[in-house]
C-alpha positions, 0 to 999 in steps of 0.5 A, spaced: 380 520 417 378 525 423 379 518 427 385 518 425 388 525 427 385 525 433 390 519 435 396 522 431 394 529 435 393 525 442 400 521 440 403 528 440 400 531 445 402 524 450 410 524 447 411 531 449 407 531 455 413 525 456 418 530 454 417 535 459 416 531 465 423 527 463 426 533 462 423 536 468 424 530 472 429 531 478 436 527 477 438 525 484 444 521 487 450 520 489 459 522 488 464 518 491 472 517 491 472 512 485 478 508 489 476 508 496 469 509 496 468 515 500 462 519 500 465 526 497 461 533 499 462 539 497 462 537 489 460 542 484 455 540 480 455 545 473 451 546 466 455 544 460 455 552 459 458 552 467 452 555 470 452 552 477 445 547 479 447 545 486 453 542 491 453 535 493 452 535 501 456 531 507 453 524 505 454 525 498 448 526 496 445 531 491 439 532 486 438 537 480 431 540 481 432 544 474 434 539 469 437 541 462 435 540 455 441 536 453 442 533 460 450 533 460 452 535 466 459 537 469 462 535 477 467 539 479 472 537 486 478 540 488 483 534 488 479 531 483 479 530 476 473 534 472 468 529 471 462 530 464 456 525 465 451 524 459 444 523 464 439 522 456 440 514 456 440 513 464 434 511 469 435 512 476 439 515 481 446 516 479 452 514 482 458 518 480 464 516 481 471 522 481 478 520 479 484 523 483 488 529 481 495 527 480 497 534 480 494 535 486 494 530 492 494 535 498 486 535 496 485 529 495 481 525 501 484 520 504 482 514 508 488 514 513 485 515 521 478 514 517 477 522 517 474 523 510 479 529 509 484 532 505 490 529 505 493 536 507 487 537 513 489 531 516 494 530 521 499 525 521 504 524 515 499 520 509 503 518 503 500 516 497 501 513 490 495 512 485 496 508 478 499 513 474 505 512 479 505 505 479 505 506 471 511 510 472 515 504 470 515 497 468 509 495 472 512 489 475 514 492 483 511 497 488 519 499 489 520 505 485 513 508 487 514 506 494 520 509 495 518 516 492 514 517 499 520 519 504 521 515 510 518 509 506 523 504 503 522 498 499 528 494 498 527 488 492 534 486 487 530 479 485 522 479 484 522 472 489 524 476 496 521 484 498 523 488 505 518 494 506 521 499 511 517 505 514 522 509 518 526 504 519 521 499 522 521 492 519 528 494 515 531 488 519 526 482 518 529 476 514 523 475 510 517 479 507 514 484 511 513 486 519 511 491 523 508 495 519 500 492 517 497 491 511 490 491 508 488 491 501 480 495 500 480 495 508 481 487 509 487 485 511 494 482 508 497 481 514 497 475 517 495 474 525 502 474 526 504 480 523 508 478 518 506 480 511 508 477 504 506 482 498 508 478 492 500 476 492 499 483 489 498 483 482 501 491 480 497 491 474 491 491 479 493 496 484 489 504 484 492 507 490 495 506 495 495 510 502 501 509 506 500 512 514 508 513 517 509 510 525 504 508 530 496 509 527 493 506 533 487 509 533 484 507 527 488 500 525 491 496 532 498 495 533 504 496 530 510 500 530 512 502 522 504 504 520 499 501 515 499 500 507 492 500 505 492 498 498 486 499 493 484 495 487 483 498 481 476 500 480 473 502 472 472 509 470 465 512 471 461 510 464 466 506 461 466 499 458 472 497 456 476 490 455 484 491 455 489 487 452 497 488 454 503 485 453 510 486 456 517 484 453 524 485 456 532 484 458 533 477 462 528 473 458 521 478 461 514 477 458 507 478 461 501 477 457 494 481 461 487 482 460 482 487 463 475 488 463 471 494 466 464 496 467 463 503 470 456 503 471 451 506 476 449 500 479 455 495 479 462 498 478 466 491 475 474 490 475 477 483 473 483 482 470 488 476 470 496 477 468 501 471 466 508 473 468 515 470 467 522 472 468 528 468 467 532 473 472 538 477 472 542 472 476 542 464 476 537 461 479 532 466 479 527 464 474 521 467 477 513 465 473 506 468 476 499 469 475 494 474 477 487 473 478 483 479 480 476 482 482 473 487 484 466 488 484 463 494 488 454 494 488 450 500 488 444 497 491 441 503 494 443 511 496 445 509 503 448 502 501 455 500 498 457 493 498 463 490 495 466 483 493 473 482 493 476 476 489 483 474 488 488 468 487 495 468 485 500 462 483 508 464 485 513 459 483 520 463 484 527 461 485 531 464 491 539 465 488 541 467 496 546 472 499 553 473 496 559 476 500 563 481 497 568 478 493 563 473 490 559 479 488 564 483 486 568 477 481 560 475 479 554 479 481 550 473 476 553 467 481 547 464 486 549 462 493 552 456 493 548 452 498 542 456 494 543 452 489 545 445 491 538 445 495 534 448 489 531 453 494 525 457 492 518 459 493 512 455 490 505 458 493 498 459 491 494 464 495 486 465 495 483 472 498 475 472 498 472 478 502 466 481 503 463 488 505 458 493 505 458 501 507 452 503 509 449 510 511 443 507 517 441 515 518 444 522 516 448 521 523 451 514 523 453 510 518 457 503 518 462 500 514 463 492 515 468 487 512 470 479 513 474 475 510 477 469 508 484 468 507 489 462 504 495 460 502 499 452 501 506 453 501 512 448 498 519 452 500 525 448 499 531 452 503 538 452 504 536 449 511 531 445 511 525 444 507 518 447 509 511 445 506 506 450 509 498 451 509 495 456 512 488 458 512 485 464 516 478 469 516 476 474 520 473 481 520 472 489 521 467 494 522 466 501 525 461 506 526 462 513 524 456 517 528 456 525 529 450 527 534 450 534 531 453 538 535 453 546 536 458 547 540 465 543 539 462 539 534 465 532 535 464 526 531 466 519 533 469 512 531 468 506 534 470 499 532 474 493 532 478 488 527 479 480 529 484 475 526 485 468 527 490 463 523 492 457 523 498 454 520 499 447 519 506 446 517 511 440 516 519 440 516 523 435 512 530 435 511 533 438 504 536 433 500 539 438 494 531 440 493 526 434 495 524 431 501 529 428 506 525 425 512 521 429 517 524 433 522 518 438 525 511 438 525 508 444 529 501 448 528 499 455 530 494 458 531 495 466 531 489 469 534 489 477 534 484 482 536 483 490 536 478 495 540 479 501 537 476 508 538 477 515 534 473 522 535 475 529 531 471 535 535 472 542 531 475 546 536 474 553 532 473 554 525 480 552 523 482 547 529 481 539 530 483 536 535 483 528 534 484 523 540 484 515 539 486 508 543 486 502 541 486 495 545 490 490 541 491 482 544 495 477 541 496 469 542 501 464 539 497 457 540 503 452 539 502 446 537 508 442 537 508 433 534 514 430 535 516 434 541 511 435 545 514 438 551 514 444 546 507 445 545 504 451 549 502 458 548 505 465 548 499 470 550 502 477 549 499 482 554 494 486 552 496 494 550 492 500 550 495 504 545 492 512 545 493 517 539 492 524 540 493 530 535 492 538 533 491 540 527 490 548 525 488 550 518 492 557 516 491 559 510 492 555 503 500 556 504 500 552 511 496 547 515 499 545 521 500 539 524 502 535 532 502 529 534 502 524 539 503 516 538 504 509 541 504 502 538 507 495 539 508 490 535 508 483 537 515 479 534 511 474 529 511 466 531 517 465 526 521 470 531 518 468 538 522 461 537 529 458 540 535 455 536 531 448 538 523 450 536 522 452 543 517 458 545 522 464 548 519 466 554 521 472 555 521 475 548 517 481 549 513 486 543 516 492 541 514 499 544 513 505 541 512 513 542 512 517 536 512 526 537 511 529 530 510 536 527 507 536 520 507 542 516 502 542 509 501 546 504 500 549 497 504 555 494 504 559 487 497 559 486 497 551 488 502 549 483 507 548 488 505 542 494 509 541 499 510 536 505 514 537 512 515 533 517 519 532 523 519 527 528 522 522 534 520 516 536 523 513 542 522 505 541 523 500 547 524 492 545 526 493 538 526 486 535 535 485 532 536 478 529 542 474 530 545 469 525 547 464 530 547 457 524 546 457 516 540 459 515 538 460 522 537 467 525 534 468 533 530 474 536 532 479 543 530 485 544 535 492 544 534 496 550 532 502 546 533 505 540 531 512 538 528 514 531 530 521 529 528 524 521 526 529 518 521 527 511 520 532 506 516 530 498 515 536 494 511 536 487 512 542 483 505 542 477 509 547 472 504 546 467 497 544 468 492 541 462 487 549 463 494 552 461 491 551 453 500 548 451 502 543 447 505 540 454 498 538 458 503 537 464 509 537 467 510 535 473 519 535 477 518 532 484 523 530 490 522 526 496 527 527 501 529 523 507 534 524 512 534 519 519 538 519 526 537 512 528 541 510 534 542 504 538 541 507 545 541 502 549 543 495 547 548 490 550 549 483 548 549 479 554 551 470 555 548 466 559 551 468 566 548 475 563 555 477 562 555 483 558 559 481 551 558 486 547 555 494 548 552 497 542 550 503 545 550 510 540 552 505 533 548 507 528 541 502 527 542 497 522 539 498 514 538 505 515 541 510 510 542 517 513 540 520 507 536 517 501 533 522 496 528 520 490 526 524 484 522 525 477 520 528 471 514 527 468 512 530 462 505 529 457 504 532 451 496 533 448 498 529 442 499 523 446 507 522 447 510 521 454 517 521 458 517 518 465 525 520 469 526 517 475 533 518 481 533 514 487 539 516 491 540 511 497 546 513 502 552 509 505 549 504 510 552 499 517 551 492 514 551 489 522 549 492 529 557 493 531 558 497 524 564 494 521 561 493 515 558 498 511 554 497 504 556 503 499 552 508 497 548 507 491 544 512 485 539 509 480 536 512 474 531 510 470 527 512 464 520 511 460 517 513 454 511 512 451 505 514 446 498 513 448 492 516 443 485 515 442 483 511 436 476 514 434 470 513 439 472 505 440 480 503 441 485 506 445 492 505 444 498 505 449 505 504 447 512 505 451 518 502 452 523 504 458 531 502 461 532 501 469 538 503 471 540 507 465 548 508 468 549 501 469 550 501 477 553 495 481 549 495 487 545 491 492 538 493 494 536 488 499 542 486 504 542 480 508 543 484 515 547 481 520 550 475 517 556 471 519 561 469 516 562 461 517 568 458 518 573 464 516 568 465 510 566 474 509 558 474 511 555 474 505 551 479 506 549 481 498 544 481 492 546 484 487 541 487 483 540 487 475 544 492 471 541 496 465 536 493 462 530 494 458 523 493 457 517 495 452 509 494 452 503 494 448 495 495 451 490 495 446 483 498 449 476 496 446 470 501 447 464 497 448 
């Protein structure tokens, strides 16, 4: 018996023992953005009785000395979302991970210039979108979270085709995107030749976006409208989770989805996949997608991050094609004639693989490294002709951040480059009413792009920065051509250097000051380098650009009020203009010059916030107001004896509104039930480069409602319902610009969008 106390005793006195030194033991890690993995200092680390432990350091680094009896801690981040962790359960270095404040987006750190700064401490104008944004409406396109960004512009009237535009760069490209690049979790979706098609983009999937307006050439190499860079969705913090939605509405819509999420400290996991279908408002634009995608993000070490991208999408879409205004006007749900004798459509399937890993080598440099591979088969019957494509391209990114510790005029620097190649097979058949007629092009190119990019940000006084940058961007069209060989050749732009500088000044809370200095070119794509006959246009040369911005940030009314101004002029040379010159087939010149004046301001007003204890957690009005003078300044159109024939000089650019407004409302409720309203007001527009014709302006509102509820600890329940184009407007958002009527026809310039129309969802979200 005394045997048998002696053990008990030394049982106890092992298992308190154990006790003491677990709860004494330090609790180390790390906190970062949960989207765009940046390392984030200056996080307060608090009690659950808000007693201050410690702050997280430059690298994000953090540890707690003196351990709490219930290990509940509390990591709080202007510009983020308070975060509670439960450290009882948990073994190793933690890895905490905040969610952006809606609320707040001036605080937010943002990726652009690769600064790691507030979104109001930077100099240049960032827009950004996160979830909650994209969540706004049916979920189905980035349009109406995009255009709440001024100076940003997506134009979509079927889900088949979508133009992006960023102060009115790329507003004029006959399909998809161009001038402006594209990346998705840093890897590109641009392809070599600078053309970029988003439709492989699952909007479901998508976190946040950041959206650099004019020339970021600093940091992302060429371009003249500025960078989007998307970021997939990553789980929150300590959540594991499997999601169930589906989505019903007008013109026959269904979608079907499910997502798994796992937030630990060791892995952050996101896959989802989505089936999709939608008949279309107008005759011939059945549109049928599938999403797979996947987001994988490892913690193997304190200094080391490496994430792993997957994603593939199936897209089979009908193309309806442009009306004239008298057919728009009799029947908007009519297709093209042409359209749909050749049964025009897209049927394409993209896979996406990428690869990085961040790492912090030392507390003064550190490392960010992706690569990637990228693919796509085509089959893409046209009006014109018949095309079957298959492309395929990889490439990679790095930078190093070093900062040597100055005392004097600290600096930090930025070195790094980005490489591209893609080859593309492709095959032209003759259309015979939507199959193959015989061959009559067989053309490969080989895109190869390189940058060399160079950033450093030095700390003038406590409040200034000066910010200089340059980038060193080639571009090579290797053209391969089989049935006319005399055809072949190569198209090797000349290597331009690109420099950036910028000034920053921090006032106080109400003001951050901005000036800016720019340059970018974007090389026309290899779609837009070639002659009526196929032939490389020798002497089509890359858009140039200067950029002059001064940029005002601010918050006002004990923060609740935010605001962002920006005034700017970019002097462009080279501006790409397409000219219809057959059915279906448009050429390139280059206009003289043109100027880009504007003026850019997005306000958000936080009536109510969640800390004021109401019924109402949060109300929140917002307007993004944009106001442009783009002007041809010297373009003339010359014939073949370089005669002049035509003088555009002064008219108004082609596609630019000079007054586009967008604004909401966005209400919830503690007890679950949401309301979304949204207004877009796009100004009268010239339809051609001699502005004769014009597209009326037009106004759209739109309305979602919903109620989402916890159910106990293991189910989450979100229900809603919304009507776009709630007063029923007749209008067209992608025009085809500078069309020609032929044979005495009108130019069809139209694609009328959907009328009102209306949808309803369900997710159901189960708690592991």
């Amino acid at each position: 018996m005394k045997l048998f106390r002696l053990i008990l005793l030394l049982a106890c006195f092992a298992f308190f023992k154990q006790n003491v030194q677990a709860q004494n033991q330090p609790v180390t890690g790390n906190i970062y953005d949960s989207q765009t993995r940046q390392a984030l200092a200056g996080v307060s680390i608090k009690t659950s009785d808000n007693k201050l432990l410690t702050i997280s350091d430059k690298n994000g680094h953090f540890k707690i000395e003196n351990t709490t009896p219930d290990q509940h801690y509390k990591f709080f981040l202007v510009g983020f979302k308070p975060q509670e962790v439960d450290y009882s359960k948990k073994e190793g270095s933690l890895n905490i991970q905040l969610d952006a404040d809606e609320s707040s987006l001036n605080e937010v750190r943002v990726t652009g210039f690769s600064g790691n700064r507030t979104k109001k401490e930077t100099a240049g104008s960032i827009g950004m979108i996160t979830n909650a944004d994209l969540n706004r409406g049916s979920g189905l396109s980035f349009q109406s979270a995009l255009n709440s960004i001024p100076g940003v512009r997506m134009d979509q009237s079927t889900l088949s085709e979508a133009r992006i535009s960023i102060r009115g760069n790329g507003v004029r490209s006959s399909y998809g995107l161009r001038s402006i690049k594209v990346y998705l979790n840093d890897i590109p979706v641009t392809e070599a030749d600078g053309t970029t098609r988003i439709e492989a983009l699952d909007v479901n999937s998508i976190g946040r976006a950041e959206v650099i307006k004019g020339p970021a050439s600093s940091i992302y190499g060429a371009g003249t409208g500025g960078v989007i860079n998307f970021q997939l969705q990553r789980s929150p913090y300590q959540e594991q989770s499997l999601e169930a939605s589906g989505l019903a509405g007008s013109y026959g819509l269904h979608r079907l989805a499910a997502t798994y999420r796992n937030g630990g400290d060791k892995i952050n996991s996101y896959v989802s996949y989505g089936w999709q279908e939608y008949d279309g408002y107008r005759a011939h634009s059945n549109d049928m997608r599938r999403f797979l995608s996947g987001n994988f993000q490892l913690f193997p070490s304190n200094k080391r991050i490496i994430t792993l991208l997957l994603n593939r999408t199936t897209q089979y879409s009908q193309i309806p094609g442009s009306l004239t205004a008298d057919q728009a006007s009799a029947n908007p749900l009519q297709a093209n004639a042409s359209n749909l004798d050749k049964q025009a459509g897209r049927y394409q399937t993209w896979t996406r693989v990428g690869l990085g890993q961040q790492y912090q080598i030392n507390d003064q440099l550190s490392n960010s490294t992706s690569v990637f591979t990228y693919s796509y088969d085509l089959n893409h019957p046209l009006p014109y002709a018949y095309l079957r494509n298959f492309y395929q391209s990889y490439g990679g990114r790095t930078s190093f951040t070093y900062n040597p510790g100055f005392s004097r005029l600290p600096t930090k620097f930025i070195v790094g480059a980005e490489f591209n190649e893609g080859l593309t097979k492709g095959t032209q058949y003759v259309n015979n009413k939507g199959t193959e007629g015989a061959i009559n092009g067989n053309i490969d190119y080989r895109n190869t792009l390189y940058s060399l990019f160079y950033q450093s940000e030095t700390q003038l006084g406590a409040n200034t920065l000066l910010t200089l940058g340059l980038s060193y961007n080639s571009l090579k069209y290797d053209v391969s051509n089989y049935l006319v060989p005399t055809q072949s050749g190569i198209k090797d732009f000349k290597p331009q250097a690109t420099p950036r500088i910028a000034i920053s000044h921090h006032f106080s809370e109400a003001l951050s000051l901005h000036g800016s200095v720019s340059t970018g070119f974007s090389p026309p794509s290899s779609s837009e380098v070639k002659n009526v006959d196929g032939s490389i246009n020798p002497t089509l040369q890359a858009e140039k650009a200067i950029n002059y911005e001064i940029n005002a940030k601010g918050n006002l009314l004990n923060s609740r009020l935010s605001y962002d101004l920006s005034v700017f002029k970019m002097d462009m040379k080279g501006e790409l203009i397409g000219q219809s010159v057959q059915q279906g087939i448009t050429i390139y010149n280059n206009a003289g010059k043109t100027t880009h004046n504007g003026a850019e301001l997005a306000l958000s007003w936080q009536i109510l916030k969640p800390e004021d204890n109401q019924e109402i957690a949060s109300l929140r009005p917002f307007v993004a107001l944009t106001y442009s003078a783009f002007k041809f300044k010297d373009y003339q159109i010359l014939d073949a004896n370089n005669a002049v024939t035509a003088s555009y000089n002064g008219n108004a650019l082609t596609g630019i509104s000079p007054w586009v407004i967008s604004a909401g409302l966005d209400l919830e409720t503690r007890f679950g039930l949401y309301g979304y309203l949204n207004y877009y007001y796009n100004d009268k527009m010239p339809l051609n480069d001699k502005n004769t014709d014009y597209n009326a302006a037009y106004q759209v509102v739109g309305l979602k409602a919903g109620y989402k509820k916890r159910l106990g600890k293991m189910f989450e329940v979100n229900v809603y319902g919304g009507i776009d184009n709630l007063f029923n407007e007749s209008y067209s958002s992608i025009l085809s610009l500078n069309a020609i009527g032929y044979s005495g026809a009108q130019p069809a310039y139209f694609n009328p969008s959907p009328k009102r129309n209306g949808y309803a969802g369900l997710s159901l979200k189960y708690f592991f």
